[in-house]
N, C-alpha and C positions, 0 to 999 in steps of 0.2 A: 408189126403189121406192114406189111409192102406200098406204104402210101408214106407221101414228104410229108414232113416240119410243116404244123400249122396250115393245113390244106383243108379243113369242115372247119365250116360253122355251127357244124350240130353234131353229136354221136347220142347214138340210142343205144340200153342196153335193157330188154326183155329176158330176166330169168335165164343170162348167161355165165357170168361172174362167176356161181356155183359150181358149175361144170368143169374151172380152169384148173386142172390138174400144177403139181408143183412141177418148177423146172428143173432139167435133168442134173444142173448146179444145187440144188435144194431152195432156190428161191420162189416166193410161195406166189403161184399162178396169178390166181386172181388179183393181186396185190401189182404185178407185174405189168398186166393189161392198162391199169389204172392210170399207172404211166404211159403207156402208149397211148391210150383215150387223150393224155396232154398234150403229148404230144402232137398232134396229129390235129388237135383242136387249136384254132385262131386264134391269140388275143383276146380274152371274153368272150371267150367260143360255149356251148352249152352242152352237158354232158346228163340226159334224162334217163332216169334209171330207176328199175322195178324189180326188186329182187327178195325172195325164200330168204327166213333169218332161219340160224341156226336152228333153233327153235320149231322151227313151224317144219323143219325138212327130218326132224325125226318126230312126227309126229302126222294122224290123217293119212290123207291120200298116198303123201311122198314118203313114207314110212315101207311102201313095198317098193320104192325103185331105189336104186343102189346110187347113196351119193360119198365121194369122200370125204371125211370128217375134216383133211388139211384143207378141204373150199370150202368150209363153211364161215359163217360168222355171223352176228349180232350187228345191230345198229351203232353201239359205239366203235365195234372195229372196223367196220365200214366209213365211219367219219372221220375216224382216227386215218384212216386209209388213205382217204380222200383228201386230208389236211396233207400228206405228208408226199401226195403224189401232185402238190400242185392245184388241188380244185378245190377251192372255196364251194360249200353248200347254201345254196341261198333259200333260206326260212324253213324254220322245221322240217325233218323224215315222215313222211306219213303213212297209209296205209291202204290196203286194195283188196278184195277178197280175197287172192293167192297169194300175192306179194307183201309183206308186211314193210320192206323198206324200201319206200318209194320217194324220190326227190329230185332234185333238179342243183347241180352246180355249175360252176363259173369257171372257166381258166382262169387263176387269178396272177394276173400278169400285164 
């Protein structure tokens, strides 16, 4: 993302993450943002996020719109994600009527 080191104190992400296709290196999109989200976030900067699990995007509504199966993922890979890009999750994943994992993490640093 075209913004400095530690410049928000907040990033929001609305049912994006899914969308991040992998990179033309094969490193896996969404997974990649996650780090830039750290990036880009302050010192105990806050990163609130709403997103389609695996699960719920092959099934309903989103079941006729076309998503790639390498953006997909569940609430533990999503955590797991999250631990390993730097942002602490603070208090349970929760849920939304579209978005099943929803929460709010911490730059932890």
């Amino acid at each position: 993302m075209p913004f400095p080191d530690t410049s928000y104190d907040a990033v929001f992400d609305v049912a994006t993450l899914h969308h991040i296709a992998n990179l033309s290196g094969g490193q896996c999109g969404w997974r990649w943002v996650l780090g830039e989200v750290r990036r880009v976030l302050k010192p105990g900067g806050l990163f609130f996020f709403a997103e389609p699990s695996r699960r719920r995007l092959q099934r309903g509504i989103f079941r006729f719109t076309r998503h790639d199966p390498e953006a997909m993922f569940d609430r533990a890979e999503m955590s797991q994600a999250l631990a390993g890009a730097g942002l602490e999750v603070i208090g349970p994943l929760g849920s939304m009527s579209l978005w099943d994992i929803v929460g709010l993490a911490r730059r932890a640093d």
